[in-house]
TORMARZA-215985 format. One record per residue (C-alpha): residue number from 1; x, y, z; residue in one letter. Coordinates in nm, 3 decimals, decimal comma, padded with zeros to 5 digits, always signed. Example, Ala and Ser with C-alpha at 12.3 -4.5 7.8 and 13.67 -1.06 7.14 Angstrom:
# residues 2
@i=1; c1=+01,230; c2=-00,450; c3=+00,780; aa=A $
@i=2; c1=+01,367; c2=-00,106; c3=+00,714; aa=S $
//
This chain:
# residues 226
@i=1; c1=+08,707; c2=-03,263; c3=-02,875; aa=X $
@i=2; c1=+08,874; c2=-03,167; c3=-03,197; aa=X $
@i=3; c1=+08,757; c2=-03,455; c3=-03,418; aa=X $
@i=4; c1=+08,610; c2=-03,210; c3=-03,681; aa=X $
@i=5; c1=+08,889; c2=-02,959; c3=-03,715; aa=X $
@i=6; c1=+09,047; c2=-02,905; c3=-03,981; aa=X $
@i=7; c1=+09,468; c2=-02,920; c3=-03,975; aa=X $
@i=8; c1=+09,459; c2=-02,564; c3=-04,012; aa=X $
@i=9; c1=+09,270; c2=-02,547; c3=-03,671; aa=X $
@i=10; c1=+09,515; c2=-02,805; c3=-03,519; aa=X $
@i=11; c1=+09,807; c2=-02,555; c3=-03,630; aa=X $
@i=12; c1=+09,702; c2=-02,187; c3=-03,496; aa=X $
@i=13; c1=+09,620; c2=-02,331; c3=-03,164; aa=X $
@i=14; c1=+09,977; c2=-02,286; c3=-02,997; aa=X $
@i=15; c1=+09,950; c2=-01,903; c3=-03,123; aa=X $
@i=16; c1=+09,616; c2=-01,882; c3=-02,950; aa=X $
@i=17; c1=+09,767; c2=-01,985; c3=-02,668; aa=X $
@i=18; c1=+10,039; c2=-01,770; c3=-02,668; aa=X $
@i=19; c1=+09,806; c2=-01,478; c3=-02,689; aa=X $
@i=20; c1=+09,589; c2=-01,572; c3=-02,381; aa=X $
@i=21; c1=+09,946; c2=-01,560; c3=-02,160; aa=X $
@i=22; c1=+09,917; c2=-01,195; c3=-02,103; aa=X $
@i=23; c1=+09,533; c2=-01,174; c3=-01,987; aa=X $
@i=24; c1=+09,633; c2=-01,438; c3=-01,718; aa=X $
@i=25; c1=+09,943; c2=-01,323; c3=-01,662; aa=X $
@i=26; c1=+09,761; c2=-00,983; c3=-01,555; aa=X $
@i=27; c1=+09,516; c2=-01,146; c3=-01,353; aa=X $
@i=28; c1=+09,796; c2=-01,324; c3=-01,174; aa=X $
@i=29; c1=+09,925; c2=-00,932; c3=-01,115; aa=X $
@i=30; c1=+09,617; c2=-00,824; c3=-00,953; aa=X $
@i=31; c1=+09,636; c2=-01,065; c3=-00,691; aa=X $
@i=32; c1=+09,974; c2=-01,046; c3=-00,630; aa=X $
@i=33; c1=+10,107; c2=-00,781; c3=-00,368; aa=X $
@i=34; c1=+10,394; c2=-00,556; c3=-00,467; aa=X $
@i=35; c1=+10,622; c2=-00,690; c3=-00,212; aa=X $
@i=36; c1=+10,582; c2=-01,068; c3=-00,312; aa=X $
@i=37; c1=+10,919; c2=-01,194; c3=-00,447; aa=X $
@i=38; c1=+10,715; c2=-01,356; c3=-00,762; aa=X $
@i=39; c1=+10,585; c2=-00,976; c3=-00,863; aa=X $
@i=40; c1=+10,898; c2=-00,841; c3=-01,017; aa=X $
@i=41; c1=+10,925; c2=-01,206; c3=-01,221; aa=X $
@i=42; c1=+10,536; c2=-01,137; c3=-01,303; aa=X $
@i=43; c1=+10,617; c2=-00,800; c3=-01,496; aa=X $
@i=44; c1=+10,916; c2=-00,939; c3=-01,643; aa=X $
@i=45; c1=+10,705; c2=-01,238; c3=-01,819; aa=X $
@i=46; c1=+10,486; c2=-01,010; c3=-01,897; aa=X $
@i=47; c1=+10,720; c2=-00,821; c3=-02,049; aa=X $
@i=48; c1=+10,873; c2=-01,117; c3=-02,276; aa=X $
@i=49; c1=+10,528; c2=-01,249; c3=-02,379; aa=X $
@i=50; c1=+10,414; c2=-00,908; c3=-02,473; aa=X $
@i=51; c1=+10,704; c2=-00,886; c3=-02,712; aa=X $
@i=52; c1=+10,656; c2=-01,259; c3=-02,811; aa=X $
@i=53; c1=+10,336; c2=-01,171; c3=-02,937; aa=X $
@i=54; c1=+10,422; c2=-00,852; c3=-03,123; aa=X $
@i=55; c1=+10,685; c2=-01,067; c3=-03,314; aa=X $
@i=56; c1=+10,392; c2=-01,348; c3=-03,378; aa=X $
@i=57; c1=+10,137; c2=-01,046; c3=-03,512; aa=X $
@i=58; c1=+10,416; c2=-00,892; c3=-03,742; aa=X $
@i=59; c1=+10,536; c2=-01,209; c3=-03,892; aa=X $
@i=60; c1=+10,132; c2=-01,295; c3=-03,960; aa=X $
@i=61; c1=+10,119; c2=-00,933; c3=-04,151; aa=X $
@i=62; c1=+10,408; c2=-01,023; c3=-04,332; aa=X $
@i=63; c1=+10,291; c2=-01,380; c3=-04,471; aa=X $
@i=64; c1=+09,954; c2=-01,191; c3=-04,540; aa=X $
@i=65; c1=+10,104; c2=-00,951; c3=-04,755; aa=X $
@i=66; c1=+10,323; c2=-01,208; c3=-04,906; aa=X $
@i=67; c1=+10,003; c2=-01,368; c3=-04,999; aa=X $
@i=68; c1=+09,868; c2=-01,093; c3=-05,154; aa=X $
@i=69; c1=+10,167; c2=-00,981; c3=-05,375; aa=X $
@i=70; c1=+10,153; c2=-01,414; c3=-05,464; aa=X $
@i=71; c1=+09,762; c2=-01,337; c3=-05,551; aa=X $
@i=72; c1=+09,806; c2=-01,029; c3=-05,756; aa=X $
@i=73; c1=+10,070; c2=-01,177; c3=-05,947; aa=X $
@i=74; c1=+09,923; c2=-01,493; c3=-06,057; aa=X $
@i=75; c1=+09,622; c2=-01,275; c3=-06,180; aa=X $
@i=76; c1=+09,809; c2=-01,098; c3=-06,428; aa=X $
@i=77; c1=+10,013; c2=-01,189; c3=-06,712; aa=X $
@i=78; c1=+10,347; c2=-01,029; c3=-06,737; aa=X $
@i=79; c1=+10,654; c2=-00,996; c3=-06,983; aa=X $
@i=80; c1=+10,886; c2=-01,253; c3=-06,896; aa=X $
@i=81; c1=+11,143; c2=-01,052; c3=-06,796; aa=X $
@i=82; c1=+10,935; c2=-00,848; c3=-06,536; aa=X $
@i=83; c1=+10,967; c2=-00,922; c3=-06,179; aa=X $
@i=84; c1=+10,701; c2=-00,786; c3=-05,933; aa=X $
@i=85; c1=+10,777; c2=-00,986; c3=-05,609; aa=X $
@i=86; c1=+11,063; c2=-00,835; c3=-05,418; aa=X $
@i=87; c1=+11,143; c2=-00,866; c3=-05,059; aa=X $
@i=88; c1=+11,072; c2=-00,489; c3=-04,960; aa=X $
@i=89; c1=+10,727; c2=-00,435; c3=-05,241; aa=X $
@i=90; c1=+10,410; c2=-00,406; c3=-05,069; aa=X $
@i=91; c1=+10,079; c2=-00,302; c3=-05,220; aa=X $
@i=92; c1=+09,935; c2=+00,069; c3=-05,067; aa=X $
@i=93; c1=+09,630; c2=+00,022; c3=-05,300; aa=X $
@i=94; c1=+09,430; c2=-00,105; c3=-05,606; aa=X $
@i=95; c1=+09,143; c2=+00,029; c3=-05,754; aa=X $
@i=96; c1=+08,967; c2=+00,032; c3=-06,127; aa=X $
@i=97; c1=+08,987; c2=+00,344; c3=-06,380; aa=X $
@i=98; c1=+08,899; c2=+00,469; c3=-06,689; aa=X $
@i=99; c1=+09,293; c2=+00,477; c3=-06,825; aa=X $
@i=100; c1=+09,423; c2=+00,692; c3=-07,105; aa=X $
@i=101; c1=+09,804; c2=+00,568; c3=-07,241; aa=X $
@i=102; c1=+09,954; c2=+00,617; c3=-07,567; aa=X $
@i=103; c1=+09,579; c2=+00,702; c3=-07,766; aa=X $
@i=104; c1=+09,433; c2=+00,406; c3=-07,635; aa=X $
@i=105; c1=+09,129; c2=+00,426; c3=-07,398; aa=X $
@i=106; c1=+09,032; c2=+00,164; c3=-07,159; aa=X $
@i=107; c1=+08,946; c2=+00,031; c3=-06,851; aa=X $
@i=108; c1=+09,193; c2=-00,112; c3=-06,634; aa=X $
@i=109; c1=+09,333; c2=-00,128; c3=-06,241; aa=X $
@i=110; c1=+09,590; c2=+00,062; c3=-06,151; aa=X $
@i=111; c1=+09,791; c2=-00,071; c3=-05,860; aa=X $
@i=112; c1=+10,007; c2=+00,108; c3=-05,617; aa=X $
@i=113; c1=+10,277; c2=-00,058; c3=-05,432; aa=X $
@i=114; c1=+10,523; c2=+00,162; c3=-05,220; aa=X $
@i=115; c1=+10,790; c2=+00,128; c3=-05,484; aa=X $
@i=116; c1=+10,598; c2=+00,083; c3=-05,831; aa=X $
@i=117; c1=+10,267; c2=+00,160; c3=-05,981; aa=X $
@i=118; c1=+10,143; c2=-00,096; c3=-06,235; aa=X $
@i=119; c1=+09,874; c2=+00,007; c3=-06,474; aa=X $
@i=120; c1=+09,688; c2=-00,310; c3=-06,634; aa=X $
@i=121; c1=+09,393; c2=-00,380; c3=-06,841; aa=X $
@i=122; c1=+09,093; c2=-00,673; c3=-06,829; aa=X $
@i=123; c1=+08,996; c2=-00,790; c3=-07,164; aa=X $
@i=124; c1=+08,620; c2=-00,827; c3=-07,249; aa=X $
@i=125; c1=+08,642; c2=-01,102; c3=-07,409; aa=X $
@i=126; c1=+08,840; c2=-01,391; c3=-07,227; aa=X $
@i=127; c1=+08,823; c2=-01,170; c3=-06,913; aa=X $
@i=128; c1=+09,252; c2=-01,176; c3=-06,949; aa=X $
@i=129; c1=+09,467; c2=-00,901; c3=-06,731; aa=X $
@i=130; c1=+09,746; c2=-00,792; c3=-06,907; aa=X $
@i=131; c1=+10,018; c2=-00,568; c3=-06,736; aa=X $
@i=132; c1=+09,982; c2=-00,200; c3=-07,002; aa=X $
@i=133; c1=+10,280; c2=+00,000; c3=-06,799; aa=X $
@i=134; c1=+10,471; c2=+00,013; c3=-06,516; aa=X $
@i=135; c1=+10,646; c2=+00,349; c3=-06,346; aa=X $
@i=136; c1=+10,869; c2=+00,325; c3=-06,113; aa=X $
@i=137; c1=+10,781; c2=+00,589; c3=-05,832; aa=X $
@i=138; c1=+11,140; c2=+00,725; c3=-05,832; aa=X $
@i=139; c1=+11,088; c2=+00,832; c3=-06,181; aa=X $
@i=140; c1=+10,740; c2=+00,978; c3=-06,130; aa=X $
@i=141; c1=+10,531; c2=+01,293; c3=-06,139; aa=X $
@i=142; c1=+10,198; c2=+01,302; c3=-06,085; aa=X $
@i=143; c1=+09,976; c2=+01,603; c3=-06,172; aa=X $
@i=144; c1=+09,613; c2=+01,763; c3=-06,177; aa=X $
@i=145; c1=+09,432; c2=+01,773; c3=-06,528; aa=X $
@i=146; c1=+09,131; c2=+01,922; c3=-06,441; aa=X $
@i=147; c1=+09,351; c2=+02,269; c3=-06,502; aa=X $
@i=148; c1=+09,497; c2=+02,159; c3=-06,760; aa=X $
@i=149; c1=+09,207; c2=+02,007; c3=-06,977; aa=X $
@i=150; c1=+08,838; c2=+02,136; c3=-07,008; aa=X $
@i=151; c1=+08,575; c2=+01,894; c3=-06,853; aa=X $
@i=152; c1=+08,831; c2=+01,678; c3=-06,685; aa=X $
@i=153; c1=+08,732; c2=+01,743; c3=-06,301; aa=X $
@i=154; c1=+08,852; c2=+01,419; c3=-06,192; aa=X $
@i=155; c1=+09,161; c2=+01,296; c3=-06,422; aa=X $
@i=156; c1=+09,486; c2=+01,333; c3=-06,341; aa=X $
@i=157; c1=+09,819; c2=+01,173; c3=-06,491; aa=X $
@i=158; c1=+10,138; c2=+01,025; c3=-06,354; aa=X $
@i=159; c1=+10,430; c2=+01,096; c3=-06,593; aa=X $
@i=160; c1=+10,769; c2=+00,891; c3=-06,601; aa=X $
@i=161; c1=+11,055; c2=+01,169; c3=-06,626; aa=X $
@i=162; c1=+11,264; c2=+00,895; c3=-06,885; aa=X $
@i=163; c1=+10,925; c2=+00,883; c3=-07,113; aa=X $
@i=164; c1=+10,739; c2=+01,201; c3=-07,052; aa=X $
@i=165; c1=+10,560; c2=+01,232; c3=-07,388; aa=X $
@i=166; c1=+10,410; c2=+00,936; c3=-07,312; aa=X $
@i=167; c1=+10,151; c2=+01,008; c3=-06,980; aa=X $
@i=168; c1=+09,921; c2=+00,767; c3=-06,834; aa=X $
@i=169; c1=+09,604; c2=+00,976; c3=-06,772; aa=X $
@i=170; c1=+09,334; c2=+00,872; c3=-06,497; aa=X $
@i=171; c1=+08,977; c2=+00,895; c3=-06,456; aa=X $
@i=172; c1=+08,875; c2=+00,885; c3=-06,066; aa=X $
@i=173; c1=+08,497; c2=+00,830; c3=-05,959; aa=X $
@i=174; c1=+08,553; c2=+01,163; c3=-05,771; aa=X $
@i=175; c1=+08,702; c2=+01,410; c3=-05,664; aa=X $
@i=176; c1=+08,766; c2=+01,293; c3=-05,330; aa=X $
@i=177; c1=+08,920; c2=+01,008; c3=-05,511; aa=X $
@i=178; c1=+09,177; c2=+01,193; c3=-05,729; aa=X $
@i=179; c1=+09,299; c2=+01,403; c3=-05,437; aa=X $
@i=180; c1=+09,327; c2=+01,067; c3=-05,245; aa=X $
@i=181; c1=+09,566; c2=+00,905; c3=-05,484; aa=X $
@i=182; c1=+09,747; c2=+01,141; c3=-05,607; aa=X $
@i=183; c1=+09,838; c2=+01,254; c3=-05,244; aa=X $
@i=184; c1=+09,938; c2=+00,921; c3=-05,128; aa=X $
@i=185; c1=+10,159; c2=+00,872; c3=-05,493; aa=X $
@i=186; c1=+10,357; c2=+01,208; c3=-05,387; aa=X $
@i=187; c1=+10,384; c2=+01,086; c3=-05,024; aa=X $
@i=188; c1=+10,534; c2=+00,746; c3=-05,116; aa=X $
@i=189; c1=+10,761; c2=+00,873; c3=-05,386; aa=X $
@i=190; c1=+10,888; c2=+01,139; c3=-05,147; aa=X $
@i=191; c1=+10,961; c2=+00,901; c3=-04,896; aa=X $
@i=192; c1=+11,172; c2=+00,696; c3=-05,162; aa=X $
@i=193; c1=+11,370; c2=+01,030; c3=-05,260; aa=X $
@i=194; c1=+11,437; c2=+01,095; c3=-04,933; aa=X $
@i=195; c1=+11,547; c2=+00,750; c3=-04,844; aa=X $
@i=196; c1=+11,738; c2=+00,627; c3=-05,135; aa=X $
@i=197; c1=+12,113; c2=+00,669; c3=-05,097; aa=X $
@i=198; c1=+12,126; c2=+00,687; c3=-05,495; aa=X $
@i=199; c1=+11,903; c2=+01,015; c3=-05,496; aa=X $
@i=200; c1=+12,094; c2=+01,318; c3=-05,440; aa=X $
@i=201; c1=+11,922; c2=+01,648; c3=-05,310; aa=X $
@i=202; c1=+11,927; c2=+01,825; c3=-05,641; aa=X $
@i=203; c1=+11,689; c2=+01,531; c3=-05,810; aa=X $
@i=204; c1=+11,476; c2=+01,566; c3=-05,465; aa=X $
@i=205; c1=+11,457; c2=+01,947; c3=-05,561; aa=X $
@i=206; c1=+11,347; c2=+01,887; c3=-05,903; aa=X $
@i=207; c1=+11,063; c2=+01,620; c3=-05,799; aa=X $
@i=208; c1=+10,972; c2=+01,927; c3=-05,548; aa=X $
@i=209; c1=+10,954; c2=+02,169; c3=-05,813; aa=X $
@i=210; c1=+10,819; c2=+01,941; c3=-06,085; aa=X $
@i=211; c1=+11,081; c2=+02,052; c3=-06,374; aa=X $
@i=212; c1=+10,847; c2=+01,874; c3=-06,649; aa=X $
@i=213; c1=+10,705; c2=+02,067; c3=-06,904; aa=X $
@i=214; c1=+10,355; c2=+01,895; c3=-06,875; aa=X $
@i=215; c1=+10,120; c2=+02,125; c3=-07,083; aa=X $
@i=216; c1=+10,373; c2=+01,951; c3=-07,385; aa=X $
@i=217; c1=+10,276; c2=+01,623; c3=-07,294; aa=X $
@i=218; c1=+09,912; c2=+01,635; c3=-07,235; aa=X $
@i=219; c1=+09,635; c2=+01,557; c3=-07,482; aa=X $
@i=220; c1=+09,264; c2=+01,696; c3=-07,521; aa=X $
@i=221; c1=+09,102; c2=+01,436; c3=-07,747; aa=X $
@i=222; c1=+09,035; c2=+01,056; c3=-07,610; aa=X $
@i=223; c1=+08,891; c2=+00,769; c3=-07,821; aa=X $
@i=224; c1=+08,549; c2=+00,649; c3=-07,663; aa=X $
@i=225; c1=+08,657; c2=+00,438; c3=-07,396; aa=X $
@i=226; c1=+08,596; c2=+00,020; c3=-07,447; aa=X $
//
């Protein structure tokens, strides 16, 4: 019966198991009268399997992401010193952009992990991704060119607060696209204000207000892009 599985086949079959306890558990239920002394011991595994299999699905996510961050990192070359697996990291999103950092244009994929936002770039040539920046989201502020520069509808630029004459401005596809990412950057990085015990409420008022000067930061002339 299982001469041409593969070991990986051999190994998720006590999950699916697990997961077909509750459908026949349920059944059992619906034959079962209220009054029978095996109902109450019915719900109860019920119960316990339910739970077993919430525990099996979130420790599946888990490895999945794990995966991922494993993936993403062996894709790109970092510094030596840089470390992007941690326990708690967790990619939101990734997506390509025309970039703008430090009078260099190019085209690159930014991604956004609930902690961190790394900005890299894909050679032409040897198809290479190096790591260009990285911000953490404690330190950023992310804001709207399009009223700040002429014929820049759908850039917008995340500035560290330790480094902000040095922006990292971002072409999106669309509008819908800017609004997208730049709402989900101030929703993480509000979340980490509000949950780090080394923020105090003053800094969280300051991210709130957005004490940068940005029209001294910004720039209206870009190289062609590569």
């Amino acid at each position: 019966e299982f001469q041409n599985l593969a070991v990986n086949a051999f190994l998720i079959k006590p999950l699916q198991r697990v997961c077909k306890y509750p459908l026949f558990i349920r059944e059992l239920l619906k034959f079962t009268p209220l009054s029978h002394p095996d109902y109450p011991n019915l719900i109860e595994a019920l119960e316990k399997v339910d739970d077993v299999i919430k525990e099996i699905n979130e420790k599946t996510r888990e490895a999945e992401l794990q995966t991922q961050m494993i993936e993403i990192k062996n894709s790109i070359t970092f510094p030596a010193e840089f470390v992007l697996i941690t326990p708690t990291r967790r990619l939101v999103k990734s997506s390509e952009f025309k970039i703008y950092y430090k009078k260099q244009s190019f085209k690159g994929t930014v991604f956004f992990f609930n902690d961190l936002l790394l900005f890299t770039k894909k050679h032409i040539f040897d198809e290479k991704i190096t790591m260009k920046a990285h911000f953490s989201l404690l330190q950023c502020i992310v804001a709207d060119l399009s009223s700040k520069i002429e014929k820049k509808e759908f850039w917008f630029s995340v500035v560290n607060r330790d480094q902000p004459d040095s922006p990292i401005e971002i072409a999106a596809s669309s509008f819908a696209e800017k609004r997208e990412w730049m709402d989900a950057i101030r929703h993480h990085t509000l979340t980490l204000l509000k949950s780090s015990p080394a923020t105090s409420s003053t800094r969280f008022k300051k991210y709130r207000s957005g004490t940068v000067n940005l029209n001294t930061v910004f720039r209206d002339s870009r190289p062609p892009l590569l």
